[in-house]
C-alpha positions in Angstrom: -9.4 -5.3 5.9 -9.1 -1.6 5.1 -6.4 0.9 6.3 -7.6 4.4 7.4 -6.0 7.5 5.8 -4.8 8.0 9.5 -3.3 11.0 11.5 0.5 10.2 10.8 2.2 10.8 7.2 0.9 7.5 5.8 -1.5 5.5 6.1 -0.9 2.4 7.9 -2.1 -0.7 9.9 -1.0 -1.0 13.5 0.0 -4.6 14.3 -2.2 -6.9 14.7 -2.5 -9.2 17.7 -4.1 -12.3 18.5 -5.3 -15.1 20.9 -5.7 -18.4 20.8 -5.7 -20.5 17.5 -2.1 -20.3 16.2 -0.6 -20.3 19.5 2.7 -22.9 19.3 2.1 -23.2 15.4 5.5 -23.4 14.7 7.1 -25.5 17.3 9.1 -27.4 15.6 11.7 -26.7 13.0 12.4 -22.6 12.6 9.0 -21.4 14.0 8.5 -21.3 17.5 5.0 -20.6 19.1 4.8 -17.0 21.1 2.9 -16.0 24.0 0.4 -13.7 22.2 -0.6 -16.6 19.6 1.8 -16.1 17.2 4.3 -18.0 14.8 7.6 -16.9 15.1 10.3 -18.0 12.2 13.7 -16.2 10.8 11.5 -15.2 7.9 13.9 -14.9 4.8 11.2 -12.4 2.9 13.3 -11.2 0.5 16.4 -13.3 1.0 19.6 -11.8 2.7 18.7 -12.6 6.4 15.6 -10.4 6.3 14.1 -9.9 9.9 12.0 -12.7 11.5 7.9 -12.7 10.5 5.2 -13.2 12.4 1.6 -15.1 12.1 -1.1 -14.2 13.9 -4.2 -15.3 14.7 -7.2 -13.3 12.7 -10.6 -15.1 13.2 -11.0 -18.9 12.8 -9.6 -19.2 9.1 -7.5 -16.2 9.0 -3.6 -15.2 9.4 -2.2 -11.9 9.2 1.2 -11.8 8.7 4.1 -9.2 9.8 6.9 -8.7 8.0 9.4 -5.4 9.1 8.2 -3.2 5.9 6.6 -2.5 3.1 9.1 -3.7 0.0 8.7 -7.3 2.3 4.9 -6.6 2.6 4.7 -6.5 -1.3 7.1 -9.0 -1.9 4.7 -11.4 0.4 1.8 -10.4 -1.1 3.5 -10.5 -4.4 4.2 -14.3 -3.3 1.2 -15.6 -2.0 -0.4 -14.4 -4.9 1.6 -16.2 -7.7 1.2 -19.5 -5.3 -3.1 -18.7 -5.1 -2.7 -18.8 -8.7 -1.2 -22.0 -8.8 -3.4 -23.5 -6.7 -1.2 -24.1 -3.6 -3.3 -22.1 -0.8 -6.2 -24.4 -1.3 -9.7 -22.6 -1.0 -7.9 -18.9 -0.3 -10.7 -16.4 -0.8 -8.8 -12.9 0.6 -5.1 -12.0 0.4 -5.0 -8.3 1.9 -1.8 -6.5 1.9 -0.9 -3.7 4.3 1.8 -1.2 5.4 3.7 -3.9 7.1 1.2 -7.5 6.9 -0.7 -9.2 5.0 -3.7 -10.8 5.8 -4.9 -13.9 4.4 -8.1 -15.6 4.8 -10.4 -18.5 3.9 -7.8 -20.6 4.9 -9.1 -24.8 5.8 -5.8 -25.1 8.3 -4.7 -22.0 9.7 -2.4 -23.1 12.5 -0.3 -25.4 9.8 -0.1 -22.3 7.5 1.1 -20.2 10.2 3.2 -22.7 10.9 4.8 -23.0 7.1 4.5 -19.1 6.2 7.5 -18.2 8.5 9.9 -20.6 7.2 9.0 -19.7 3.7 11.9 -17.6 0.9 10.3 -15.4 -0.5 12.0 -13.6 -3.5 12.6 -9.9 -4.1 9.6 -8.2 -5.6 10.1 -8.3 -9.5 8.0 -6.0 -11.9 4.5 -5.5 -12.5 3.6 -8.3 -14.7 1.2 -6.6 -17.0 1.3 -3.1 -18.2 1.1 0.3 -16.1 -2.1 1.9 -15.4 -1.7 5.7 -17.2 -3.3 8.4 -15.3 -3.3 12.0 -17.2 -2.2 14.4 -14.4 -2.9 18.4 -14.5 0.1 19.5 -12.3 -2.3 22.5 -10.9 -2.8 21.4 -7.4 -2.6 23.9 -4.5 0.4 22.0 -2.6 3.0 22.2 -5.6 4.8 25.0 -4.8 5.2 23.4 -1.1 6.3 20.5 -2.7 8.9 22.2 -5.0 10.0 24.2 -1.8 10.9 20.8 0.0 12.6 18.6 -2.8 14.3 21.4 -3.9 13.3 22.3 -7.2 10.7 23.6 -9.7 7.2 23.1 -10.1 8.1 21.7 -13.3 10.6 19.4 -12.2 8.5 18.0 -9.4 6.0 17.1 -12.2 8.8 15.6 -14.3 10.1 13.4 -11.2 6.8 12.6 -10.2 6.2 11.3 -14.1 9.6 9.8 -14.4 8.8 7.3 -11.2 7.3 4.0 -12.1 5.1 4.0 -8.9 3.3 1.0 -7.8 0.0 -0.5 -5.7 1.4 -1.2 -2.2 -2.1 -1.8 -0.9 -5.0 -0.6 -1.2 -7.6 1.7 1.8 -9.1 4.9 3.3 -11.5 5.0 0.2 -12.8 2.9 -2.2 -10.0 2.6 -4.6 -7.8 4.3 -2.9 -4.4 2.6 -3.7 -1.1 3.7 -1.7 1.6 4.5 -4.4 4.8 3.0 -3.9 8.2 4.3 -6.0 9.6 7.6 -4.9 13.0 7.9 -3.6 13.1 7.9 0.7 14.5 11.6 0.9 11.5 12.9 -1.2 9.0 12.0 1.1 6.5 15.0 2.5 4.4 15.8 5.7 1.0 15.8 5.9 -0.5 19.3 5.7 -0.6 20.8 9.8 -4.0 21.7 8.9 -6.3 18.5 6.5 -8.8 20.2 4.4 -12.4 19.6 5.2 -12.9 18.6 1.2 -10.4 17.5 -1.2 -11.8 17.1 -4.6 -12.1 13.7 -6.3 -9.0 13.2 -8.9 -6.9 14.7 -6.4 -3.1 13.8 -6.8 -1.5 13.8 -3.7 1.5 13.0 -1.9 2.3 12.5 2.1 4.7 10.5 3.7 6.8 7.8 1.3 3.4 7.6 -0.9 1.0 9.0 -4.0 -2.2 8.6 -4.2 -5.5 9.7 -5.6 -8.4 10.4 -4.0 -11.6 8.5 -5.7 -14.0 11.0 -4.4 -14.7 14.0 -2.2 -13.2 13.9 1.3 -11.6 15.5 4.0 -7.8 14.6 3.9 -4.4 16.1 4.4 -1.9 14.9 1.9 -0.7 17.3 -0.4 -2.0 17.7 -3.4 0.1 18.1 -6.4 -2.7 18.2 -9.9 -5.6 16.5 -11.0 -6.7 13.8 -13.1 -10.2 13.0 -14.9 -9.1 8.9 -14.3 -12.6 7.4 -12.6 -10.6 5.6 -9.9 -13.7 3.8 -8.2 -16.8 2.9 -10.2 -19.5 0.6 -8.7 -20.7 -0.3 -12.3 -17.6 -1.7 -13.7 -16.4 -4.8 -13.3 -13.8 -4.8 -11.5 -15.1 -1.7 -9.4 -11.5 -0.5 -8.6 -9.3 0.7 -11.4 -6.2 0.0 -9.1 -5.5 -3.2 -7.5 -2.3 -3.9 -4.8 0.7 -5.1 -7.6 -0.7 -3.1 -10.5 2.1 -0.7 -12.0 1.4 3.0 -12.0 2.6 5.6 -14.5 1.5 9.5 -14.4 1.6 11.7 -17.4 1.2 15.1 -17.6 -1.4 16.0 -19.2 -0.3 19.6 -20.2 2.3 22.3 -19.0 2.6 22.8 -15.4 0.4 26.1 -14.7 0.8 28.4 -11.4 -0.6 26.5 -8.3 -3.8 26.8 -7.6 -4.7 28.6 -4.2 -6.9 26.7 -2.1 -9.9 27.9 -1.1 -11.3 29.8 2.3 -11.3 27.1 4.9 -10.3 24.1 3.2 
């Protein structure tokens, strides 16, 4: 399951629907079966009365699940991940998070884990569990005096914020190791560009909506774009391919001073 770099100022999954399979998974207890072949519970992602999740139906050995947003995306994902590992999900082969689900598939008994996935508690999302990924950033990209116009402050201070933030891998889409930064404060998030490029180069630090991100290779797109880094984010030769996985801890370190923005060029 991928997520497309999209029109909006993020990149995110609509809501999935279903029919069939799951229908009435949860009938008993705190679930309750809806109409559109989903689980229904009260969902406690998070703790604290969180709102109520949803399992759909995704295939014959597939569930995605909806949660209201992305802290309770990662925080399910986060979950499901430590329970893989412990051998509780059986033969699991795919646990995909999203914007706002997370799909997980391979699954021997889908309706029964639809129906147990809604009732579940899932904790808050704790820290990365192994180190940050570094990425060496040139703060030279052709958006950062945009940026600096919008949060209020310096070139130089955007690149100090933006190295200060311990980001992390919401999920992961629109290119091959492309991975959605979480970690930036709500009133620092940023437009899309009115106008995408036609090319963005590959390194390509950018920012749009409440996420970072770099771009693994050439492609049209319309974040902003704040520096540059030499970090091979995608290679098909190493093992794994993706230098960023959904959960791994980001840090960004300038990699010298901040120099005027570059001016983009004719047309892109």
């Amino acid at each position: 399951m991928r997520t497309g770099e999209g029109t909006g100022a993020c990149a995110g999954p609509g809501t999935g629907s279903g029919t069939g399979g799951v229908g009435g998974a949860a009938g008993s207890g705190t679930g309750a079966g809806s109409g559109d072949g989903a689980a229904t519970g009260p969902g406690d992602v998070c703790g604290g009365g969180a709102p109520a999740i949803r399992a759909l139906p995704a295939g014959e050995a597939a569930v995605l699940v909806e949660v209201a947003d992305g802290e309770q995306a990662q925080a399910l994902h986060a979950e499901l991940e430590r329970r893989r590992a412990a051998g509780e999900l059986g033969m699991v082969t795919e646990v995909v998070p999203a914007a706002r689900t997370v799909l997980v598939d391979g699954l021997a008994d889908p309706r029964a884990f639809a129906a147990d996935v809604v009732r579940w508690r899932v904790p808050p999302l704790a820290p990365a569990a192994t180190g940050a990924v570094e990425l060496a950033v040139r703060f030279d990209g052709p958006d950062l005096a945009e940026v600096a116009d919008r949060w209020g402050m310096s070139p130089a201070d955007v690149a100090a914020t933006v190295t200060g933030t311990a980001f992390r891998v919401a999920f992961c889409g629109f290119s091959p190791g492309f991975g959605y930064l979480t970690g930036l404060p709500p009133e620092l998030a940023v437009p899309r560009r009115a106008s995408p490029r036609t090319s963005v180069p590959p390194g390509s630090v950018g920012l749009a909506g409440p996420y970072a991100g770099v771009y693994p290779r050439a492609s049209p797109g319309g974040w902003q774009i704040i520096g540059t880094t030499d970090a091979v984010l995608w290679d098909a030769g190493r093992d794994p391919a993706a230098l960023l996985a959904p959960g791994t801890a980001v840090r960004f370190t300038a990699e010298d001073a901040v120099g005027p923005a570059a001016a983009p060029a004719a047309g892109r």
